[in-house]
C-alpha positions as CSV (number, residue, x, y, z in Angstrom):
1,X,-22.7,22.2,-13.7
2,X,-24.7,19.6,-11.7
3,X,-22.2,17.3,-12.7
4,X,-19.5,18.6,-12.1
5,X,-20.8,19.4,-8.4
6,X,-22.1,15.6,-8.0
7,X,-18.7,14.2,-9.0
8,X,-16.9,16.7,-6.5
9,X,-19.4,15.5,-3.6
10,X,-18.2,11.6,-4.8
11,X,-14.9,12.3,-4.9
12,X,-15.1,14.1,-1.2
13,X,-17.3,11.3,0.0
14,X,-14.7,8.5,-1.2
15,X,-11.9,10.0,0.2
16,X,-13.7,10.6,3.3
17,X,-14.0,6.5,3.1
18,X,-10.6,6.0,2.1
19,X,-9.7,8.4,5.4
20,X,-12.2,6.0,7.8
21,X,-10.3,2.7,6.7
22,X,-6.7,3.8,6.8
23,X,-8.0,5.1,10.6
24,X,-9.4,1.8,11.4
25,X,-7.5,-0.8,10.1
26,X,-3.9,1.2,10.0
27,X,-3.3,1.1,5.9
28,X,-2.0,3.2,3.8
29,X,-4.3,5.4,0.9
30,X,-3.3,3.1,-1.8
31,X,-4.2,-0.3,0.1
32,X,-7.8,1.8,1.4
33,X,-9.0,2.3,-1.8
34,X,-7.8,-1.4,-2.9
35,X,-10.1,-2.6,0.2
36,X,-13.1,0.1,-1.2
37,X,-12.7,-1.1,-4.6
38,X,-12.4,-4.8,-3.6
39,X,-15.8,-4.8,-1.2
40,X,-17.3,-2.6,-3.9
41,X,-16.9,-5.5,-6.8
42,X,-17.3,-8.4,-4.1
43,X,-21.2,-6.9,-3.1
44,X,-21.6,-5.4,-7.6
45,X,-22.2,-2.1,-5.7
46,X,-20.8,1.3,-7.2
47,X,-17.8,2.5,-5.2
48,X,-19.7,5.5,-4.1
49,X,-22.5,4.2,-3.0
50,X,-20.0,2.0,-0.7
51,X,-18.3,4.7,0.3
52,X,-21.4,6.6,1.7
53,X,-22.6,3.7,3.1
54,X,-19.3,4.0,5.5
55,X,-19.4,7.5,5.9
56,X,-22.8,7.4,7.2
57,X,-21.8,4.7,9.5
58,X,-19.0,7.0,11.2
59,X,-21.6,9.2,13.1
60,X,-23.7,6.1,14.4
61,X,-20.3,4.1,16.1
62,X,-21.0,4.2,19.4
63,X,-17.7,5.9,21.0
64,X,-15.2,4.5,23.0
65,X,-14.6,6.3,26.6
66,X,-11.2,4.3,27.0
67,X,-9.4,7.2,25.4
């Protein structure tokens, strides 16, 4: 059961990356997880540990008042 929960938090947390990058640089889901999987080989770091690593970054970007 404790896996099955830790793959659905990876899963989430991915897609929540995948979500962050198509915002940011304006692709589409398949060329996201391309870019995620591309960095994630490029720095021999699991895809979910890249992925949090972005997450985590969303809520420390300071925000832009132009809006």
């Amino acid at each position: 059961m404790h896996n099955l929960q830790e793959a659905l938090k990876t899963r989430r947390t991915i897609g929540q990356a995948i979500g962050i990058v198509m915002e940011r640089y304006q692709l589409s889901d398949a060329r996201s997880f391309a870019f995620l999987t591309r960095l994630s080989q490029h720095r021999n770091v699991r895809l979910n540990k890249i992925a949090q690593e972005l997450v985590n970054t969303v809520g420390t970007r300071p925000q832009d008042d132009s809006r």
